[in-house]
C-alpha positions as CSV (number, residue, x, y, z in Angstrom):
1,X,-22.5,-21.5,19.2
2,X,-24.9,-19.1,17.7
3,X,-23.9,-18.0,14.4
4,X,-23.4,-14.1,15.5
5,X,-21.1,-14.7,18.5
6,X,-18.9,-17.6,17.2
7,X,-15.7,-17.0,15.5
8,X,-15.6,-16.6,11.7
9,X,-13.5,-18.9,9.6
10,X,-11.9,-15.9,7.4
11,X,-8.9,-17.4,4.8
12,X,-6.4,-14.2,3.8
13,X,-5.0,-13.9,0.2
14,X,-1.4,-14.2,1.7
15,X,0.4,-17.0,3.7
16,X,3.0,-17.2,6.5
17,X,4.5,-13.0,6.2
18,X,8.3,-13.2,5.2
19,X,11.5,-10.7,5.9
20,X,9.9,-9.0,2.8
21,X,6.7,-8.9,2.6
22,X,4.7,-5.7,3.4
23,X,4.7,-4.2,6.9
24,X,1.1,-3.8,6.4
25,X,0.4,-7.3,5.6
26,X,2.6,-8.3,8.8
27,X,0.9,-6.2,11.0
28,X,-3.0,-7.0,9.8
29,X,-1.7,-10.7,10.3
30,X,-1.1,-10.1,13.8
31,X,-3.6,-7.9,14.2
32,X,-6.2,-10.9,12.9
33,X,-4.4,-13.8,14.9
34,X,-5.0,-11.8,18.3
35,X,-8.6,-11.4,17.5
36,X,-10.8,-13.4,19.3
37,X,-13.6,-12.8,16.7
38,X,-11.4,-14.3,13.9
39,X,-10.0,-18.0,13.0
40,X,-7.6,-16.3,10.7
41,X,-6.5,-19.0,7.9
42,X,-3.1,-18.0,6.1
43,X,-3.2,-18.6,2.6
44,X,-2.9,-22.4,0.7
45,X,-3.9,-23.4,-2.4
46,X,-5.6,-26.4,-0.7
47,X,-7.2,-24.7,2.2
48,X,-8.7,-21.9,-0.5
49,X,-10.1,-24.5,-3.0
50,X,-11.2,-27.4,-0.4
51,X,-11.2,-26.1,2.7
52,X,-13.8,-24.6,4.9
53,X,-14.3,-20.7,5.6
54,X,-17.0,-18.6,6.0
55,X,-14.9,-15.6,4.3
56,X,-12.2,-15.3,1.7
57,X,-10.5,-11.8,1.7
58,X,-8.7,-10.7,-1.2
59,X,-5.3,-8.2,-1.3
60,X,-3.5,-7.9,-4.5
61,X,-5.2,-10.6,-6.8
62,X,-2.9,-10.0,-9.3
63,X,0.2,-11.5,-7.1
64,X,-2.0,-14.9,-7.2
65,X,-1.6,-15.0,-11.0
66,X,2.4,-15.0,-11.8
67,X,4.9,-18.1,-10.8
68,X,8.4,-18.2,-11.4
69,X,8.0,-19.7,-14.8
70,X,5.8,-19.6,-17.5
71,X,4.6,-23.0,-16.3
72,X,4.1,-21.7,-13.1
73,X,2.1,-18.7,-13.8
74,X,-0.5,-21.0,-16.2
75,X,-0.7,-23.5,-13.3
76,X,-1.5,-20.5,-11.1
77,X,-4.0,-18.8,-13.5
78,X,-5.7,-22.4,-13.5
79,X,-6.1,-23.0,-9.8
80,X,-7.2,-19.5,-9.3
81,X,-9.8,-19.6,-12.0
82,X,-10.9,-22.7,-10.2
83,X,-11.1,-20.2,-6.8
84,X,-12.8,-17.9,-8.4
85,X,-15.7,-20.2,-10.1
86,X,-15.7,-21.7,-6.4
87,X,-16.7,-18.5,-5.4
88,X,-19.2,-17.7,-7.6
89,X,-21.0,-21.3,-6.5
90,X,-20.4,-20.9,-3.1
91,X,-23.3,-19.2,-1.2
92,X,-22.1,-19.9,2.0
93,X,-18.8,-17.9,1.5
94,X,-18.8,-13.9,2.0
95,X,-15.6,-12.7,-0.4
96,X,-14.1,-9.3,0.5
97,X,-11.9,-7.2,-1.1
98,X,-9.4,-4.6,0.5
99,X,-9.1,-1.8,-2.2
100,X,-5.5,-0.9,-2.1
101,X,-5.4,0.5,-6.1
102,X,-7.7,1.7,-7.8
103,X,-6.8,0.4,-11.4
104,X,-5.6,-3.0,-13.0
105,X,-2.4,-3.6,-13.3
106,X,-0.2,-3.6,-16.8
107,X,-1.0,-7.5,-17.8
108,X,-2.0,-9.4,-20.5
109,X,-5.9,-9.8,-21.8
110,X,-6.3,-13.4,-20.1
111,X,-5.0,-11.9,-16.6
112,X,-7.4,-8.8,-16.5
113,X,-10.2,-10.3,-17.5
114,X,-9.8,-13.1,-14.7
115,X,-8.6,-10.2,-12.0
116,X,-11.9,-8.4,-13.6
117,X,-14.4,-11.3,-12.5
118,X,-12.3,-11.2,-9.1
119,X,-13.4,-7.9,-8.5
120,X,-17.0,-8.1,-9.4
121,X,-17.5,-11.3,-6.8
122,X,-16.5,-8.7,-4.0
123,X,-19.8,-8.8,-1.5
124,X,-18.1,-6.2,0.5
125,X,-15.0,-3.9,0.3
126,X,-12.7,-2.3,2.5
127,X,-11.4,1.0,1.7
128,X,-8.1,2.6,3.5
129,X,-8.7,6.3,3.2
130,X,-12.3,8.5,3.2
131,X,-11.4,9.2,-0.3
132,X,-12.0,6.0,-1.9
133,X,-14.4,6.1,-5.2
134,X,-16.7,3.0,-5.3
135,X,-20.0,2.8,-7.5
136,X,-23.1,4.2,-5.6
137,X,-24.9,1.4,-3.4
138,X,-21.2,-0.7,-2.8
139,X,-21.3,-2.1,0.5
140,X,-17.9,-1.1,2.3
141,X,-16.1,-0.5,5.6
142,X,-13.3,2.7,5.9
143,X,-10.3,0.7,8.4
144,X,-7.6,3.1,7.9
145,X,-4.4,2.1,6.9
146,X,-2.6,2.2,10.1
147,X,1.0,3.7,11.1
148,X,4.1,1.8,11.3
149,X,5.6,3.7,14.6
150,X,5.6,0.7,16.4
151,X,6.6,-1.7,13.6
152,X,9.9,0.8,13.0
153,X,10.6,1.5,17.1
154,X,13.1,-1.0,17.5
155,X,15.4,0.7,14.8
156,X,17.5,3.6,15.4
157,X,16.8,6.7,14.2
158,X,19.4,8.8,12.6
159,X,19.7,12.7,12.9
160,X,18.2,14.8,10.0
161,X,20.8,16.1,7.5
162,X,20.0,19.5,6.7
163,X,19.4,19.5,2.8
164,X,18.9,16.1,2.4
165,X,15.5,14.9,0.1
166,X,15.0,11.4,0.0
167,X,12.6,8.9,-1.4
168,X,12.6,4.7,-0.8
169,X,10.4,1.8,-1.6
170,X,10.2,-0.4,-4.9
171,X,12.0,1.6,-7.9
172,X,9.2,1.6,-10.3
173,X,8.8,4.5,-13.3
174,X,5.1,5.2,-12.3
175,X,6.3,6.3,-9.2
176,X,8.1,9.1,-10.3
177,X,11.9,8.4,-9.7
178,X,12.9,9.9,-12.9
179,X,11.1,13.3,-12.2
180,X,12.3,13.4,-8.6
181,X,15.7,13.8,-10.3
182,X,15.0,15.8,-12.6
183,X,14.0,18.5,-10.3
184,X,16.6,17.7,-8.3
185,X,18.9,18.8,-11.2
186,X,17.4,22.0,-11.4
187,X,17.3,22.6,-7.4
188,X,21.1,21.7,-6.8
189,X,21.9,24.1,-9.5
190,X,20.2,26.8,-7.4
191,X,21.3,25.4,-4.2
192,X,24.1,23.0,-3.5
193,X,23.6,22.3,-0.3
194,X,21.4,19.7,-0.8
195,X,22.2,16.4,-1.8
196,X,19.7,13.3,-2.5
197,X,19.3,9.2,-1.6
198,X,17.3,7.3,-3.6
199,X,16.8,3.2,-1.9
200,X,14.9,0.4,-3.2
201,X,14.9,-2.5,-5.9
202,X,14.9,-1.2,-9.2
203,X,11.9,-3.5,-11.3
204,X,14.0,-4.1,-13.8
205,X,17.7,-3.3,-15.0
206,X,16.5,-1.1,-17.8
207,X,15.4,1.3,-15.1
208,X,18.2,1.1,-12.9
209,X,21.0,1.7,-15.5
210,X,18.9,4.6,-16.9
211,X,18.8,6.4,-13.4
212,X,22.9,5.3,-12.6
213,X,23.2,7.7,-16.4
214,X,20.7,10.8,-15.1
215,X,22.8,10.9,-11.5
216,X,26.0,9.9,-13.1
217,X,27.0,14.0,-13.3
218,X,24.8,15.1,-10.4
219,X,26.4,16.1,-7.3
220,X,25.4,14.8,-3.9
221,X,23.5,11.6,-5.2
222,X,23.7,8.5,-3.1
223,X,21.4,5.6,-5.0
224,X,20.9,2.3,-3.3
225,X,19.1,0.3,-5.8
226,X,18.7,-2.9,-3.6
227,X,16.2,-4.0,-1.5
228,X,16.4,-1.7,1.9
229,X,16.2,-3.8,5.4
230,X,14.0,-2.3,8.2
231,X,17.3,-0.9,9.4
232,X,18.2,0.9,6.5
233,X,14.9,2.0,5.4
234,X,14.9,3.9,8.9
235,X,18.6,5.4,8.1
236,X,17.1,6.4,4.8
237,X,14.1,7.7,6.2
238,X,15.5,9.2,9.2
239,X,18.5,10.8,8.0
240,X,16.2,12.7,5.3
241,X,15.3,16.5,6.2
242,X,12.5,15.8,3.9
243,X,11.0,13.1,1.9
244,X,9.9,13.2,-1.9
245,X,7.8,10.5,-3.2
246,X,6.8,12.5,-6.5
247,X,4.6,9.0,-8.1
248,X,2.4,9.5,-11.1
249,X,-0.9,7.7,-9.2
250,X,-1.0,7.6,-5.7
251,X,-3.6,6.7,-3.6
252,X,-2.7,4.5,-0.6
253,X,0.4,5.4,-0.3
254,X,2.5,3.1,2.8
255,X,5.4,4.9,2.1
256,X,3.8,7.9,3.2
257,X,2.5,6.4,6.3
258,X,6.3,4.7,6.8
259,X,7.6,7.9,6.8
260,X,5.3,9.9,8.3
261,X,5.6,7.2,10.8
262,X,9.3,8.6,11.9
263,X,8.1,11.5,11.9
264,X,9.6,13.0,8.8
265,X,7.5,15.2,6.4
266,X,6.9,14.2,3.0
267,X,6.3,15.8,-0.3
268,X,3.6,14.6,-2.2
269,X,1.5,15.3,-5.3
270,X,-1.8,17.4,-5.1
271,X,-5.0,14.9,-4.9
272,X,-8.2,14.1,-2.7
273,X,-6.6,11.2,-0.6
274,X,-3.4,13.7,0.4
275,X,-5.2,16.5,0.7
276,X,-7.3,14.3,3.6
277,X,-3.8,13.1,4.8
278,X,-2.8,16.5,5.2
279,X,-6.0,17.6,7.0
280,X,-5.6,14.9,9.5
281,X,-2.2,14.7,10.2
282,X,-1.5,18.6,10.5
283,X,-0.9,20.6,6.5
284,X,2.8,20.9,7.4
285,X,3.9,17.3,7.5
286,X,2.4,17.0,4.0
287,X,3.6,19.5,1.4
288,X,2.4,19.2,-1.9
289,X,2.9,20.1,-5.0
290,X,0.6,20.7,-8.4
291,X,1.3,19.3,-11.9
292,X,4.7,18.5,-12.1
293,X,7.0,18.9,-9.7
294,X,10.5,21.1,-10.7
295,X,13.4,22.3,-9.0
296,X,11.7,25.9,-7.1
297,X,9.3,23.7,-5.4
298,X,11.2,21.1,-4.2
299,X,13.0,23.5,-2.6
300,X,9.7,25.9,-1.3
301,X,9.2,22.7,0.5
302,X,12.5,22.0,2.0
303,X,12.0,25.7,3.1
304,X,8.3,25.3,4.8
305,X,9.5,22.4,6.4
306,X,12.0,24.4,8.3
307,X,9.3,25.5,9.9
308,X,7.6,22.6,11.7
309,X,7.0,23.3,15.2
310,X,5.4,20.1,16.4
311,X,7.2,17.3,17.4
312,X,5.6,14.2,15.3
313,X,2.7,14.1,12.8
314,X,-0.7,13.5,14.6
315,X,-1.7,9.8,14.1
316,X,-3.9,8.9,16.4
317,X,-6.8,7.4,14.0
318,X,-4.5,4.7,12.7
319,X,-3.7,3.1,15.8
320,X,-3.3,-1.3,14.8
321,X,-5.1,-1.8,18.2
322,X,-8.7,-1.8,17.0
323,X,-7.6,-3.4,13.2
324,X,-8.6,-7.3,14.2
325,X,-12.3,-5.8,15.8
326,X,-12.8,-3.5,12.7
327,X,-12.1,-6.1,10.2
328,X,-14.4,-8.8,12.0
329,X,-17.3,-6.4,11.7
330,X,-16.6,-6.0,7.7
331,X,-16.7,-9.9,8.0
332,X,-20.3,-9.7,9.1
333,X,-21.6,-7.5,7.4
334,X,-20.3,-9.3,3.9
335,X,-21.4,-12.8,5.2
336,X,-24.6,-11.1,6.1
337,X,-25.0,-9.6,2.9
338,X,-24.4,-13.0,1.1
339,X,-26.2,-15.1,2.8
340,X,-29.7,-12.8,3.0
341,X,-29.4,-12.7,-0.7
342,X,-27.7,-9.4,-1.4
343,X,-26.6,-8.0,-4.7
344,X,-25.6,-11.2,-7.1
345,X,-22.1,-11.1,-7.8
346,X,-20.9,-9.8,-11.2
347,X,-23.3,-7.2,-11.7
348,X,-21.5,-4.4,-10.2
349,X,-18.0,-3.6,-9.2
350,X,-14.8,-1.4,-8.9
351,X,-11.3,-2.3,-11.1
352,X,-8.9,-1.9,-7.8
């Protein structure tokens, strides 16, 4: 079969998806095994250091690099320094990277410097918004990060409650938990008729008992600091007149997308990739806010949302139906790229 029109081996950086792994990664997966331009390969150690593929396409290196122990996580860092020199040898093998962050993460020297060698093998990357900044000359594919309406449709939805702000998803202090409450503080003082839910896993118990002492004398504070099923996510979500996800970075945010996703308006912090958000979806599903965010304007939003007149947020460019062709066509291009003798790996790249 000639080599344009036969299918392309491509191995993902994730295995078999779980209850919890991210709807994203779920949905690509199945978006990838319907494609008839794909032999999608789930993850194995075996299959990525001796197997045969034409692509390898990384998401989240850094998860790659931790085990369960500290034994673990050197035997990981060892077999996926061996992937990487694999892929620096390899000529035959396009790697591609899916930029979901834009920096490293908090690790030790050892770690970033191999995630930093990970990122500079990248013949091609895919970005998730129009926003994206990657060094002049990168070669790249924009595949928006697509909705999760039909990943959420078989769960209820609940009714709004009027004053209620909500925010969900990993319990992590750059997102912003901490601030969210502290302007809630100010705006239930002004108002209390609102009231407040905070759900997801806490990263560590630190953070969790610190945010049990800020709501401890707040009133109208419901915290479930667990990991939230698809059903309760949707309560959460759905039950939520507005939703606040007030993180320090944000860039591709699929908490946004869940919730815009049942079609509940978020508040979000002033930047390029929300500001495109906004523009797309309709301005009045996104609110934002500038510096950082305080009592008065978490409640100037709860106000302007009051004042939605559509039914749902328009989502029509992130439709999951055109994900498996999209992604074949970055494929191609990065296998093309390699094999014609494109740039040499490590001379350029993006942290991510």
């Amino acid at each position: 079969m000639p080599e344009s029109t036969r299918p392309l081996r491509v191995m993902q950086s994730f295995g078999a998806p779980r209850v919890t792994t991210n709807p994203y990664i779920t949905m690509l997966d199945q978006a990838l095994s319907s494609s008839d331009e794909v032999e999608h390969l789930r993850f194995s150690w075996r299959g990525a250091l001796l197997g045969r593929y034409d692509v390898f396409h990384w998401h989240w290196p850094e998860v790659k690099l931790h085990g369960g122990s500290r034994v673990s996580s050197v035997g990981k860092y060892a077999l996926a320094s061996l992937l990487a020199l694999r892929h620096a040898l390899a000529r035959n093998i396009a790697v591609v990277r899916t930029v979901h962050n834009l920096d490293l993460p908090d690790d030790n020297a050892a770690r970033l410097w191999l995630l930093r060698r990970i990122d500079r093998q990248a013949d091609h990357r895919i970005v998730l918004n129009e926003t994206t900044p990657l060094p002049a000359g990168t070669a790249q594919s924009l595949i928006l990060h697509g909705h999760y309406r039909d990943w959420y449709r078989p769960e209820p939805d609940a009714v709004a409650i009027r004053g209620r702000l909500g925010t969900f998803g990993g319990v992590r202090r750059y997102k912003g938990v901490s601030g969210f409450v502290d302007a809630y503080a100010e705006a239930v003082a002004i108002d209390d008729g609102i009231s407040m839910v905070i759900g997801g896993k806490a990263s560590s118990t630190e953070l969790a008992d610190d945010l049990r002492a800020r709501v401890a004398d707040l009133p109208g504070v419901t915290l479930q600091l667990e990991f939230l099923s698809d059903e309760e996510l949707v309560e959460l979500v759905s039950s939520s007149e507005l939703v606040v996800l007030a993180y320090r970075f944000m860039h591709n945010s699929g908490s946004v997308l869940a919730a815009l996703s049942l079609d509940r308006p978020v508040l979000v912090p002033r930047n390029d990739p929300n500001e495109a958000l906004a523009r797309e979806v309709g301005p009045e599903w996104v609110q934002m806010y500038d510096g950082e965010l305080d009592g008065p304007g978490l409640l100037r939003a709860l106000q302007s949302v009051r004042e939605i007149t559509a039914d749902r947020p328009d989502l029509s460019r992130r439709e999951w139906v055109d994900a498996g062709a999209a992604h074949a066509a970055a494929y191609r291009a990065a296998l093309h790229g390699r094999r014609a003798g494109g740039r040499p790996r490590g001379r350029t790249g993006a942290g991510s």
